[in-house]
C-alpha angles and dihedrals in degrees: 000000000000119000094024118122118234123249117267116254108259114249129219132219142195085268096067100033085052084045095049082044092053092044087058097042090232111146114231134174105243082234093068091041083051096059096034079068108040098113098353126167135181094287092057102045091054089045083058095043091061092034073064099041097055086042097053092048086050097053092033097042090162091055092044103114089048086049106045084049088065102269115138123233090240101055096044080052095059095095084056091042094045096041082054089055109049087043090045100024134269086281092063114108111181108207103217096185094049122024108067092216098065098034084067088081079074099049107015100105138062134229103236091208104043095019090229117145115262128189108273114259117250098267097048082047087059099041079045087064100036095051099040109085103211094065070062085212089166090072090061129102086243092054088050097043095051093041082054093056083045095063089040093049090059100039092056090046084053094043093055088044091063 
């Protein structure tokens, strides 16, 4: 309407463009999230958005096409992340970008055809967890429960032997 002023250009700071980094699980120095956003606008914040996106395609190749759509590496992460934590408990955070046992859910597979490294399916990613010890899997109620049926398992076996 005349005489309204228009509404002011929303600004960015380090916390979204930290945020947008995160989402698609490209490590960044805080310094260099610090000065991306230094005066950023709209314009910027959607050049970094696609500087992340390219980046991300080129570190996940296997996830490219999900990625060059718009979504984002983190969400197309969450059935390794929830898998983690019912197996580790609902505190577990596995950190993809940093800890190199759980970023090998990302490269922990191979193409059979091209021999290129794929992201793990979901059940290597759980024997993954069950069989690297420093998930340290073997300390949780489901260890122990299956270690339990184990031992059931043989004592009847031994009881039905004598």
């Amino acid at each position: 309407m005349p005489g309204e002023t228009p509404a002011p250009e929303k600004t960015y700071g380090t916390e979204d463009f930290a945020m947008l980094a995160h989402n698609y699980q490209v490590p960044m120095s805080s310094e260099s999230l610090k000065q991306m956003a230094d005066g950023a606008d709209e314009g910027k914040f959607k050049a970094f958005e696609e500087y992340l996106k390219t980046t991300a395609q080129g570190l996940y190749p296997s996830f490219a096409p999900q990625i060059a759509s718009g979504i984002p590496t983190a969400y197309l992460l969450e059935p390794y992340r929830q898998s983690a934590k019912q197996m580790l408990g609902e505190n577990f955070e596995p950190d993809f970008m940093n800890d190199p046992k759980a970023s090998a859910a990302l490269m922990g597979g191979q193409d059979e055809k091209t021999g290129r490294p794929t992201p793990m399916t979901l059940d290597q990613w759980k024997n993954h967890i069950r069989t690297e010890p420093a998930f340290k899997w073997a300390y949780t109620p489901e260890a122990h429960a299956r270690a339990n049926m184990l031992l059931n398992t043989l004592k009847t076996g031994m009881e039905q032997v004598q």
